[in-house]
NUDOMI-793068 format. One record per residue: residue in one letter; x, y, z of N, C-alpha, C in turn. Coordinates in steps of 0.05 Angstrom, whole numbers, plus 5000, padded with zeros to 4 digits. Layout:
% residues N
AXYZXYZXYZ
...
% end
This chain:
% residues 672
X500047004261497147024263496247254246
X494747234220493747424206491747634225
X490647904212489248014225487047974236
X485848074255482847984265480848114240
X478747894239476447964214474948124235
X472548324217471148414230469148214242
X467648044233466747864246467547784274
X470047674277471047634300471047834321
X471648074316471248264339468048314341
X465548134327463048224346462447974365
X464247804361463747594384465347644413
X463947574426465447634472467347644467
X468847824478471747654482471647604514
X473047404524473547364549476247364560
X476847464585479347684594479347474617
X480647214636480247204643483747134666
X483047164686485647304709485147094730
X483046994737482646844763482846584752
X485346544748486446254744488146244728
X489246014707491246194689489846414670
X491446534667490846854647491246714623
X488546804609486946634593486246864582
X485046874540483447004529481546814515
X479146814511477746694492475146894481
X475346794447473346944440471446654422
X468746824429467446574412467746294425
X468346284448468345944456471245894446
X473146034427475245924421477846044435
X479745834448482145974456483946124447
X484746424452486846644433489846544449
X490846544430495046354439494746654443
X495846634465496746884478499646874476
X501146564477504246544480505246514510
X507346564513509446484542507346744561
X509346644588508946894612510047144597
X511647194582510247574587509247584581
X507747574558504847714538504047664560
X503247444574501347384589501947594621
X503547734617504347814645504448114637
X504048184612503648524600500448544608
X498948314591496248364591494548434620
X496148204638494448264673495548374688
X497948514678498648824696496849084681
X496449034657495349304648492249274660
X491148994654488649024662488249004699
X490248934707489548994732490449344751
X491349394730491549814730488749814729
X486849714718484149874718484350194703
X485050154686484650474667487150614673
X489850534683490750704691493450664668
X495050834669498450714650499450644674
X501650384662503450264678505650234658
X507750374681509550534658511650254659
X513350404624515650154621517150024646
X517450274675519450174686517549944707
X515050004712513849714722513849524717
X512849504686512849324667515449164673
X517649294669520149254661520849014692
X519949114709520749034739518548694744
X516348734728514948554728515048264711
X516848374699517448194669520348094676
X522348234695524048124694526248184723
X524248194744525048324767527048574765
X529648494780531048724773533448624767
X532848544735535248514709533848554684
X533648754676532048824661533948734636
X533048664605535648634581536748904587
X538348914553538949244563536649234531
X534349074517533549164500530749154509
X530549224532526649164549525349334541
X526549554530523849724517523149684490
X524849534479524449454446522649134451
X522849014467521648744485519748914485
X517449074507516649114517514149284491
X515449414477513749484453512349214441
X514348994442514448794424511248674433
X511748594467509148464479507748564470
X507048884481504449164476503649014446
X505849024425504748914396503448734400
X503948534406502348254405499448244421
X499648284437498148374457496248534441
X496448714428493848904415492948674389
X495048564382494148394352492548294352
X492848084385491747844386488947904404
X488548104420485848104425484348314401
X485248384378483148504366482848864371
X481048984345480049194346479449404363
X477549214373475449274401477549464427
X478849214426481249284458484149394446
X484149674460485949824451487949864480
X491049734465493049814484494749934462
X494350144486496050574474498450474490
X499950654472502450794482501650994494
X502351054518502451274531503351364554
X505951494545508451534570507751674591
X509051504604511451444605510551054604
X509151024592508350644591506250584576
X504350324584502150364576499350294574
X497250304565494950384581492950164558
X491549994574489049864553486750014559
X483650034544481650094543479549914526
X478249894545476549674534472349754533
X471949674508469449804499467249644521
X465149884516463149864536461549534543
X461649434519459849134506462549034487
X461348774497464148564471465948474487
X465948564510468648434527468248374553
X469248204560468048044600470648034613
X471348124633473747964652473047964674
X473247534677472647534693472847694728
X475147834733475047994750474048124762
X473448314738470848544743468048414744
X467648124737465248034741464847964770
X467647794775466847824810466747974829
X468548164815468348424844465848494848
X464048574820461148634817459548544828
X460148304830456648104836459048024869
X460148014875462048034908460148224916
X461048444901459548764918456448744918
X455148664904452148634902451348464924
X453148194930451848084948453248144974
X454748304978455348395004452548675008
X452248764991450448934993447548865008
X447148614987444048374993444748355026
X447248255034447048215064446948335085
X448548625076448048795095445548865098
X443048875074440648965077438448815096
X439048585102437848335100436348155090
X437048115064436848015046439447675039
X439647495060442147315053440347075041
X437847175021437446914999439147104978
X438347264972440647444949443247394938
X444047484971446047534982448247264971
X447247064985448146744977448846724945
X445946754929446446724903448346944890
X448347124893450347334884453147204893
X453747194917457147114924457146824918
X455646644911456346394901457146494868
X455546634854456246564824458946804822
X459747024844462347104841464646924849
X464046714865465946474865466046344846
X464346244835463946014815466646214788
X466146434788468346544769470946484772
X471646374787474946284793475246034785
X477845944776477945754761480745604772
X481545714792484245594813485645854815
X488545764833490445964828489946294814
X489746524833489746754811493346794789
X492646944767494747004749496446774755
X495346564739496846254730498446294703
X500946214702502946264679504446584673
X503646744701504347004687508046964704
X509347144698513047164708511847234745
X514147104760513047094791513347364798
X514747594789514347904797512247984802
X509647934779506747974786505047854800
X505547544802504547414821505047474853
X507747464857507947534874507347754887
X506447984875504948304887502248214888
X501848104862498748194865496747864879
X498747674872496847334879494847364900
X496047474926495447484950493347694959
X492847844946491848064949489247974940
X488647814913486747754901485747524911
X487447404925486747144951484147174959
X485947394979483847525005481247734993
X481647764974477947754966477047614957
X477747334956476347124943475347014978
X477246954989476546885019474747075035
X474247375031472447515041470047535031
X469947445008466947324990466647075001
X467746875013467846655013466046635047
X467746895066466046915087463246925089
X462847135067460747245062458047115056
X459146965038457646625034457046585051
X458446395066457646235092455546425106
X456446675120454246755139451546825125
X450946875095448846825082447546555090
X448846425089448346125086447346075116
X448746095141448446175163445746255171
X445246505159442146565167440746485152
X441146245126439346215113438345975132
X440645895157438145635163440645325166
X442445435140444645205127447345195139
X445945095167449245075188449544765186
X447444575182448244255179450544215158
X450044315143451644295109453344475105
X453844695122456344815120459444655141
X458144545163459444395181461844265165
X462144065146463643905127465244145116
X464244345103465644475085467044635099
X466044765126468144985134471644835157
X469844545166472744405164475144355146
X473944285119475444415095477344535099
X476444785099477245045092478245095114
X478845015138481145125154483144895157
X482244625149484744495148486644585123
X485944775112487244895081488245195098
X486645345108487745535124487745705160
X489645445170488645355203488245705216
X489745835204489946155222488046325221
X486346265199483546405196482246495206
X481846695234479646655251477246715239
X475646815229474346865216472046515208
X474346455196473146135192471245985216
X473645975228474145795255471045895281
X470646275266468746295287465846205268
X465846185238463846075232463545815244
X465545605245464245355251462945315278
X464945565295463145575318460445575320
X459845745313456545845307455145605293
X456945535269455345265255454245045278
X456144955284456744695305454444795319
X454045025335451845135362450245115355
X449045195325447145165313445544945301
X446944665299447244405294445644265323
X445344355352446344195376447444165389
X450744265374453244035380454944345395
X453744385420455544615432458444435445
X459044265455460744125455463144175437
X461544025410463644155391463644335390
X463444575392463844855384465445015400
X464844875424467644905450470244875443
X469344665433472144445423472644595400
X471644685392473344835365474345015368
X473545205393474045465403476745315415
X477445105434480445045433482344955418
X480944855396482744775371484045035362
X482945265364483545465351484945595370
X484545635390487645865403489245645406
X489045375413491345225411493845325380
X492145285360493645335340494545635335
X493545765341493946025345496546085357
X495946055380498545925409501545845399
X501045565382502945405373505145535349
X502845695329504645795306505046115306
X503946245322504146535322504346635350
X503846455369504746535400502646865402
X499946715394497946935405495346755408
X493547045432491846925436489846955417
X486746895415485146905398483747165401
X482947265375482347585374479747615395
X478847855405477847925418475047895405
X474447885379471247725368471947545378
X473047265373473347025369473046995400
X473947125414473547055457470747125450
X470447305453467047445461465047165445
X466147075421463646935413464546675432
X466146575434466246375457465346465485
X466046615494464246685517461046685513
X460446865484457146705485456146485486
X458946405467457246025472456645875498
X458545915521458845915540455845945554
X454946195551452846305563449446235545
X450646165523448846075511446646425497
X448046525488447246775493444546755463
X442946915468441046905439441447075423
X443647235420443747345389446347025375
X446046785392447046605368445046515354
X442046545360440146375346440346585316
X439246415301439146525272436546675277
X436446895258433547025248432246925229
X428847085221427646905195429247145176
X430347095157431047295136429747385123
X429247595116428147695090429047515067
X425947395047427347235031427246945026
X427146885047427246585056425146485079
X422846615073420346535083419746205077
X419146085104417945755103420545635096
X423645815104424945545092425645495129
X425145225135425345145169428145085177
X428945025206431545085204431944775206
X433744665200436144465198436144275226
X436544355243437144295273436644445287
X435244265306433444415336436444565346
X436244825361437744955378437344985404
X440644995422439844915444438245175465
X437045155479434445285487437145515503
X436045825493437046065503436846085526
X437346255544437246315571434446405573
X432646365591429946555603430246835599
X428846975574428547195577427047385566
X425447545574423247715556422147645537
X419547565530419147585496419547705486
X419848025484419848215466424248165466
X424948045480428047955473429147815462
X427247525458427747375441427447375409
X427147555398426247585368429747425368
X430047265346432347175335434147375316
X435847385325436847555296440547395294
X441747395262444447345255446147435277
X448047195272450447235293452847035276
X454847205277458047225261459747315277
X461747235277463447345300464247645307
X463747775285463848025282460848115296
X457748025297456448125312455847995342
X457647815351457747715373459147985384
X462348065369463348225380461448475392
X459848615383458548725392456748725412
X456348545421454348425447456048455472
X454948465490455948385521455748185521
X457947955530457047705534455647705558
X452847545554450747445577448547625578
X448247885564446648045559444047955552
X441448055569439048015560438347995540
X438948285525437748345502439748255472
X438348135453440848095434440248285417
X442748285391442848475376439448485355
X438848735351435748715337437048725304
X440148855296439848765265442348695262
X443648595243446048485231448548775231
X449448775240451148935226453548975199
X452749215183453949095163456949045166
X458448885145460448725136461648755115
X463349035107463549195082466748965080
X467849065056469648875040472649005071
X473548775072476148795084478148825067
X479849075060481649045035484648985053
X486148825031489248745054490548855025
X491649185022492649334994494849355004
X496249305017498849315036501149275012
X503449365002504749204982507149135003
X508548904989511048775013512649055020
X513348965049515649165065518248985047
X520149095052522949185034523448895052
X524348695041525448425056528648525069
X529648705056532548765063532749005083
X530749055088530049375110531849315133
X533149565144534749575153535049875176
X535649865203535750075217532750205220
X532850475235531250555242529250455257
X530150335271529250185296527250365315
X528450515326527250735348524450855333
X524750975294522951075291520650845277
X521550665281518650435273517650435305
X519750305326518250325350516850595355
X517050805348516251045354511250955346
X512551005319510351105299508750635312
X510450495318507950265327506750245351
X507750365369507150475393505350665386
X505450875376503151105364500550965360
X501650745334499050645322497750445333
X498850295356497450055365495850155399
X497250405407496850515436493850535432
X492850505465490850555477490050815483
X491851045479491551275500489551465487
X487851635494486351775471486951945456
X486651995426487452105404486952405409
X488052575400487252875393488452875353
X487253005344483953005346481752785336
X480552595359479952415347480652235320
X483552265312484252075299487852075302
X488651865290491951805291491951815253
X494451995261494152185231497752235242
X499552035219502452125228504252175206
X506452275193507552385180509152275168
X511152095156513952065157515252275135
X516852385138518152545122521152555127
X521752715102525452755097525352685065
X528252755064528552825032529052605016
X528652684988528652484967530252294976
X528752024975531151724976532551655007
X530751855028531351735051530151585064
X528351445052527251155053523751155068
X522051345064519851405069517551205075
X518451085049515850905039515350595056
X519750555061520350365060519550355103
X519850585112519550595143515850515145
X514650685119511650665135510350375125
X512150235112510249975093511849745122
X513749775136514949675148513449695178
X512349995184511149895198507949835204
X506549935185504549785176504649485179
X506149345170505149005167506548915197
X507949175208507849045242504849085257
X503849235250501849315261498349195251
X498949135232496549135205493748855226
X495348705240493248635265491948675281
X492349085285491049225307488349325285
X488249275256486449435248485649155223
X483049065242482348805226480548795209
X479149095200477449145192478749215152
X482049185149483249285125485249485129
X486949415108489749575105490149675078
X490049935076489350015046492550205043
X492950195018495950335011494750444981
X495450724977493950934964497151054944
X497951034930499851224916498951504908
X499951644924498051894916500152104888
X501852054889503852094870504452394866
X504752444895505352744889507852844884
X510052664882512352784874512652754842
X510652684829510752654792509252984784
X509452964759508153114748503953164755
X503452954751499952944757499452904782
X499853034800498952854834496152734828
X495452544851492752454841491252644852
X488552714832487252954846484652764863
X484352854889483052824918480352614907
X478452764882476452584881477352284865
X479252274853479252004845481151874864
X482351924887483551844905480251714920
X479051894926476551844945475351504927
X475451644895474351414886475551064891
X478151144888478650864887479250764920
X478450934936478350904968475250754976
X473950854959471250814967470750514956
X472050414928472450194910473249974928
X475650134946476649874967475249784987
X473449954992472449945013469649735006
X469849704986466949664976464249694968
X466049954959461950104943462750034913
X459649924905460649834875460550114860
X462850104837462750374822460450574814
X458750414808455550534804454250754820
X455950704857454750734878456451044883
X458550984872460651264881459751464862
X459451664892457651954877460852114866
X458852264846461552434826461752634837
X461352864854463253034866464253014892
X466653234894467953064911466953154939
X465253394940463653314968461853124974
X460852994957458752794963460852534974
X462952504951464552304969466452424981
X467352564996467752575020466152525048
X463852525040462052555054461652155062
X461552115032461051725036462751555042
X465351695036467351615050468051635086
X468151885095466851845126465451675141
X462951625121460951435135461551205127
X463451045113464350845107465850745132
X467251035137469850955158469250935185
X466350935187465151035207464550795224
X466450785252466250535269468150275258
X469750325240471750205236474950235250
X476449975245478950015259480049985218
X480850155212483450105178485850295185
X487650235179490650295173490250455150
X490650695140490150705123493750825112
X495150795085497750865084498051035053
X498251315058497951505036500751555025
X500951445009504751415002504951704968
X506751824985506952074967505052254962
X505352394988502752644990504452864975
X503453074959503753314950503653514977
X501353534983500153795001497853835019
X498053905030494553925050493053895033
X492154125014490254075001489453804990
X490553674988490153454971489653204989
X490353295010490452955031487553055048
X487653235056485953325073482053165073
X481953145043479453095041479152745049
X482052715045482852275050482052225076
X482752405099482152295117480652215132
X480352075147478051865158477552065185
X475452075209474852215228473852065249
X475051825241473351645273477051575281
X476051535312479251505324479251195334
X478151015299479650745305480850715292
X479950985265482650905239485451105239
X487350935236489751035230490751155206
X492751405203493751415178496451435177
X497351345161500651315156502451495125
X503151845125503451885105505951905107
X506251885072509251905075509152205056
X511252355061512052655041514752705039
X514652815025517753015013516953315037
X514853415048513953625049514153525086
X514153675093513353585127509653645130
X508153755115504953805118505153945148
X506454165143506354295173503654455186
X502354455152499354605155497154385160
X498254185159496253975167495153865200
X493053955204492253905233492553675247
X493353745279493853465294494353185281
X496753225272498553105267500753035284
X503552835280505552725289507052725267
X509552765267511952735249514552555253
X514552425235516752325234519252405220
X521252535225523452615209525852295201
X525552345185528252165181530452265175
X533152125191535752225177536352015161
X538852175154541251895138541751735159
X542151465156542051205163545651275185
X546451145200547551145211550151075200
X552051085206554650885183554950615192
X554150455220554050165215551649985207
X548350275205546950125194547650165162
X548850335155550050455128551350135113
X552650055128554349925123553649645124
X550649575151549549255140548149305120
X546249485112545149445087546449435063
X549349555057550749645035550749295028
X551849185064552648825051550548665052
X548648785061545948595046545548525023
X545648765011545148804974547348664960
X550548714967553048684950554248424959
X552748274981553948044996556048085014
X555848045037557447965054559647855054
X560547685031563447545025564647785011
X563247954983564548154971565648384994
X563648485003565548745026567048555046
X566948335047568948225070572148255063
X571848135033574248125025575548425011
X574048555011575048885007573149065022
X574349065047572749235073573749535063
X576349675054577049915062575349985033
X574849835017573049964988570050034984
X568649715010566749785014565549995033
X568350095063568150345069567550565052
X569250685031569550765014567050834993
X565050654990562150674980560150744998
X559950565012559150685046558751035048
X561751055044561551375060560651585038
X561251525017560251644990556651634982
X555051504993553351424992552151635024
X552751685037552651935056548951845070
X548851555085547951415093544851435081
X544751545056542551535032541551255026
X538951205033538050905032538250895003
X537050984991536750974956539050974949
X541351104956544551094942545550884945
X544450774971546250494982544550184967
X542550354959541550004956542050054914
X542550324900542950254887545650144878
X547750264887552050134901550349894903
X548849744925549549554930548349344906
X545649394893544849244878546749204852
X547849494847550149544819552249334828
X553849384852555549124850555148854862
X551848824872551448534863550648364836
X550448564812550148484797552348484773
X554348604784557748604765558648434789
X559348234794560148054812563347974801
X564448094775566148014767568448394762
X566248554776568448784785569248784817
X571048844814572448854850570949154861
X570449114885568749334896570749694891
X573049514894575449844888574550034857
X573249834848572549964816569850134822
X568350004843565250154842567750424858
X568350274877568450574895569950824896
X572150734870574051034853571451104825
X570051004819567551204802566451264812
X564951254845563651404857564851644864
X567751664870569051734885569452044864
X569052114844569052274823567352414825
X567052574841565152904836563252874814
X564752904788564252834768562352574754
X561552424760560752214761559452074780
X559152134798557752054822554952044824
X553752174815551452134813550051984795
X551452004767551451834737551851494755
X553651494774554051244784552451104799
X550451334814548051244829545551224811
X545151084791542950884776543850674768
X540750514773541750174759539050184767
X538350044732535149924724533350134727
X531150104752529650304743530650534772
X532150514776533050694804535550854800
X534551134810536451364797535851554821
X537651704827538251844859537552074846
X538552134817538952434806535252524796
X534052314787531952294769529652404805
X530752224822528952194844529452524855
X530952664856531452844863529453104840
X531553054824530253224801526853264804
X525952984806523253084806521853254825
X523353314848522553404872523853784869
X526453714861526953934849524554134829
X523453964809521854204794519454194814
X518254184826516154234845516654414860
X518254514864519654774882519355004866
X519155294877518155514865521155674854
X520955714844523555904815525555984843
X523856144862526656294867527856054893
X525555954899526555664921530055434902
X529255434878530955284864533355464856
X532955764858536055954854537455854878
X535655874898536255944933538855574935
X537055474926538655114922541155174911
X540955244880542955264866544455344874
X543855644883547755744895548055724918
X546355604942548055444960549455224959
X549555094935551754874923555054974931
X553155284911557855294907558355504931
X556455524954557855564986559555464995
X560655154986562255025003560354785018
X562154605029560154435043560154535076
X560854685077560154815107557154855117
X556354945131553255025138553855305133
X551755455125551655695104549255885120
X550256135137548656205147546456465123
X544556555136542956755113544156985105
X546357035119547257315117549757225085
X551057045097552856955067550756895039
X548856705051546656725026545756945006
X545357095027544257335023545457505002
X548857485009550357604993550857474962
X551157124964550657084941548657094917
X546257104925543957094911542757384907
X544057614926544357864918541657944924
X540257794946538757914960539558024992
X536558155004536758215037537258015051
X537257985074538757755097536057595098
X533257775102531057645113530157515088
X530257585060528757395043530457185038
X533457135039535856995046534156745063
X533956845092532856755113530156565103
X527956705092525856565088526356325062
X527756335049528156175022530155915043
X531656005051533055735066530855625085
X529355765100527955545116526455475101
X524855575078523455385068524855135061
X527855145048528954885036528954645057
X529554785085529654705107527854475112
X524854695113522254495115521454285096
X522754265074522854105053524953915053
X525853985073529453685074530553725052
X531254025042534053995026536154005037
X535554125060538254235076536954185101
X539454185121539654165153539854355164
X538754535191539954675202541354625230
X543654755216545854735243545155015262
X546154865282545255115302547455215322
X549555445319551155465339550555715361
X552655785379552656065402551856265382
X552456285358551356605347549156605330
X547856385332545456285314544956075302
X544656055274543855815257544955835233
X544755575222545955625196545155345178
X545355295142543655145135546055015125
X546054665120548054555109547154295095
X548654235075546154175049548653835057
X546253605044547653295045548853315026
X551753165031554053235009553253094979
X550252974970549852784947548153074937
X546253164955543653454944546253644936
X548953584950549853874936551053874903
X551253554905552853444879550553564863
X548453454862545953544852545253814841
X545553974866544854384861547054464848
X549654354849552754404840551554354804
X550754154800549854074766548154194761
X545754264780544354374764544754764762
X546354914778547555154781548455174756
X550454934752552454984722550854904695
X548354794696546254754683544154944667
X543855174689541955284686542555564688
X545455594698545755904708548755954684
X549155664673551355784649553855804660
X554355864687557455884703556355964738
X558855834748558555814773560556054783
X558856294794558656514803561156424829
X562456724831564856814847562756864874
X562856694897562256754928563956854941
X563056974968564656954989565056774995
X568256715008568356355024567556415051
X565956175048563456115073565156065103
X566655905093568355795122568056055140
X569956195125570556535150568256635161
X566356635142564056745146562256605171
X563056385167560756205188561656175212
X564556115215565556135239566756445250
X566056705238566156995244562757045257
X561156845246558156915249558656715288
X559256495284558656405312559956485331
X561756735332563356855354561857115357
X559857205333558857475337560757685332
X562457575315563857885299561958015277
X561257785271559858015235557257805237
X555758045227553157885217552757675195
% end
């Protein structure tokens, strides 16, 4: 394809994602080519301004078997990809991956057209305004064209398909109850049977038709639908129906009058559809009509005189959750711990549930709180948001563009989000305000930085994960994690490497197992490395691990590296915190009290003392605790680690005292 003329870049181009991923400019189709171009272009554009580095790319394009030439691939797409949409739209290199930008005028995707006019008419409705309202979330529907990201590689579909679902279905609600108080329950009746014979679990649906049907005459049916639905409920998930969905059946029951429709703003003289069946006797000044959705049924007493006087708003439900680890494994006690926390009745201090998970690089953080999130993600029906806050990289995200894209999920259109970050903190609160959300902050830096995230009503939850324990962070809960146990060590090792491979060489897959020093990250990368050499015998992985020397070089495959994951956590630590690491390496693997420290690093006992507990509070090290005190003792993989980087950085590994004498002279109380 020769270059783009200037001509051609002043015509639209169109970007389009909600259906197959599609470019057209001018009415004419751009050959984009196979799934990856097509799978480079709607990961970058669904970053929203952000880089998405080679190693996503890399994971999206080709799960986890990357060539070994994906970055020369991967340039290749970025090329094509910039050729073929033109001037206008610029995709940069910019590492660690990379990043599109797209000019103010000249370019549409559909995406951003629906979120926009979604958010406008959720806005119309909450005001009361559902003639607006209707027309706005009909022509953000009308933008879909089937299937989201059609033809892209199933890596991306699979993260993102579902996600983009359920805002098409929460615009879709949104509709209807427009529609609802516009009057248009005869003619929604047909369509919302539809739509739950396509998705029976819906409650949401199921309580529109209620309301429709009541609104029709036909309370009968509406009964009958209210059993169609916990039947099915019942049958495929062995639950009952949510606590809206009872309450609005109990109104129906009672016939309560916040089911009658209101006159809307908007839709003056338009009459309703079908006579309704006559409310209970009660006050004139009670009967004014106003909207009813299962969500403002919930709010009523059932049988209550008075009905609700306005709609309550109905802000976007985000489901940002990314999949829990299919292969997750152990830690049983601390998921029951932290779902019990999050789903309990008992009352919060301080008015909110605000919990911790922590422990050191690669002991599986992310993988405990995403795990128990989607056990729980039913107690909070209002949205489940998952935030990368990326504080173990170089740029943590700083607080106000965290707020921003919090506030995005939530549903304020961009326009709406004020630019400093007290104002949104402030709109963020009142967002959260009388909501039940999960909210899950994956890779916090520091107080500072989370502090302004959190929500202050005690229906929302938070779930963080750190390298740091946030000990300065108020009324809180912690989760510590250890290393995995050695027989959960050992089902996950044969999850990854297969079950027939360690069967038939148990003392080898011991052997990796124990070298792996029940490190979730060590074990799933052993296990992924020799499920994908299926033609080395496990004795080969587990004499290269088995090498001091090499052992860590042995723990990467694709984009997962124990040393890299470490390292990064390593430079975030303060100069003399990283001496204090270093030469407790070449202590020995004993537990290393402050007074031996002390001697090596050629300081006093107490600044000794304060540099190890800090490592402490950071999960570099453990403290052991015997009759003559305490003492710190580092995981035998962090020491491989401080051992490389000592001889790294310090040029030679310095003459100690040997620790052994020292530590067991310290727990009898001979010598300090």
């Amino acid at each position: 394809m020769g270059p783009v003329t200037a001509s051609a870049s002043t015509e639209t181009l169109h970007l389009n994602l909600l259906g197959p991923v599609e470019a057209h400019r001018g009415g004419a189709p751009v050959k984009l080519g196979g799934p990856k171009p097509r799978t480079v272009l709607a990961a970058l554009l669904l970053a929203r301004g952000r880089v998405v580095s080679d190693t996503r790319l890399a994971a999206l394009l080709w799960d986890d078997r990357p060539p070994s030439t994906c970055t020369a691939q991967l340039h290749t797409y970025a090329s094509r990809v910039r050729r073929l949409l033109g001037p206008d739209v610029d995709v940069e290199r910019r590492r660690p991956g990379y990043l599109i930008g797209l000019p103010d005028h000249g370019v549409r995707v559909d995406l951003l057209e629906f979120q926009e006019r979604a958010a406008r008419g959720a806005e119309a409705l909450a005001a009361g305004d559902p003639a607006t309202a209707a027309g706005e979330l009909r022509r953000a529907l009308a933008v879909w064209r089937g299937a989201a990201l059609g033809g892209v590689c199933d890596p991306l579909a699979d993260v993102e398909r579902d996600r983009l679902e359920e805002e098409r279905l929460v615009t879709l609600e949104r509709r209807i109850d427009a529609d609802l108080e516009l009057g248009r329950h005869a003619e929604l009746i047909p369509e919302l049977i539809a739509l739950i014979a396509t998705d029976p679990l819906r409650e949401g649906l199921r309580g529109q038709l209620m309301t429709a049907l009541y609104r029709a005459g036909r309370q009968a049916d509406a009964l009958a639908a209210y059993r169609a639905a916990r039947a099915t409920l019942a049958d495929e998930l062995g639950l009952e129906p949510s606590a809206e969905l009872r309450r609005l059946h109990q109104a129906l029951l009672t016939g309560h009058p916040s089911l009658l429709p209101r006159s809307p703003r908007g839709s003056r003289g338009t009459a309703p559809e079908a006579s309704v069946p006559p409310a209970p006797a009660v006050a004139p000044a009670a009967r004014e009509p106003v909207a009813v959705t299962p969500r403002a049924v919930a709010t009523a007493a059932p049988g209550a005189a008075t009905p609700l006087t306005r709609r309550p708003e109905r802000p976007l439900r985000p489901a940002e959750l990314p999949p829990a680890p299919a292969d997750f494994t152990g830690r049983a006690q601390e998921v029951m711990r932290l779902g019990t926390a999050l789903t309990g009745r008992r009352p919060r201090r301080p008015d909110q549930a605000v919990h911790v998970v922590t422990g050191l690089p690669g002991i599986g953080k992310t993988a405990v709180a995403l795990h128990t999130a989607h056990r729980v993600k039913r107690s909070y029906p209002d949205g489940q948001i998952h935030l990368d806050l990326r504080g173990s990289g170089p740029e943590p995200l700083d607080p106000a563009d965290a707020l921003g894209e919090l506030l995005r999920l939530v549903g304020v259109p961009a326009h709406r989000i004020p630019g400093t970050l007290d104002e949104r903190v402030r709109t963020w609160r009142t967002r959260t305000a009388d909501r039940r959300l999960l909210l899950v902050l994956d890779d916090a830096a520091d107080e500072r930085r989370l502090r302004p995230l959190l929500p202050v009503t005690d229906g929302c939850a938070v779930l963080i994960t750190s390298r740091s324990g946030l000990y300065a962070l108020e009324g809180v809960s912690r989760t510590v994690l250890a290393p995995l146990s050695p027989p959960e060590s050992r089902d996950l090792f044969e999850k990854l490497a297969g079950r027939s491979r360690t069967g038939s060489e148990p003392a080898s897959a011991a052997a990796v197992v124990h070298v792996c020093g029940g490190l979730p990250l060590a074990l799933r990368i052993a296990g992924s490395k020799a499920a994908a050499r299926p033609h080395w015998p496990l004795s080969r992985h587990a004499g290269r691990l088995a090498d001091p020397d090499r052992t860590l070089a042995e723990l990467a495959f694709s984009d997962l590296s124990l040393r890299d994951r470490l390292l990064e956590a390593y430079r975030r630590l303060e100069p003399a915190a990283r001496r204090a690491l270093r030469f407790h390496s070449a202590l020995g693997p004993q537990p290393v009290p402050a007074g031996t420290a002390a001697r090596a690093l050629g300081t006093g006992v107490e600044e000794a003392e304060e540099l190890l507990a800090d490592l402490a509070a950071g999960h570099w090290t453990d403290v052991v605790r015997g009759h003559g005190g305490h003492a710190y003792r580092m995981h035998p993989l962090v020491r491989l680690f401080a051992g490389g980087m000592l001889a790294e950085e310090e040029g030679a590994v310095p003459r100690v005292l040997p620790v052994r004498s020292s530590w067991a002279l310290t727990r009898t109380g001979d010598t300090a």
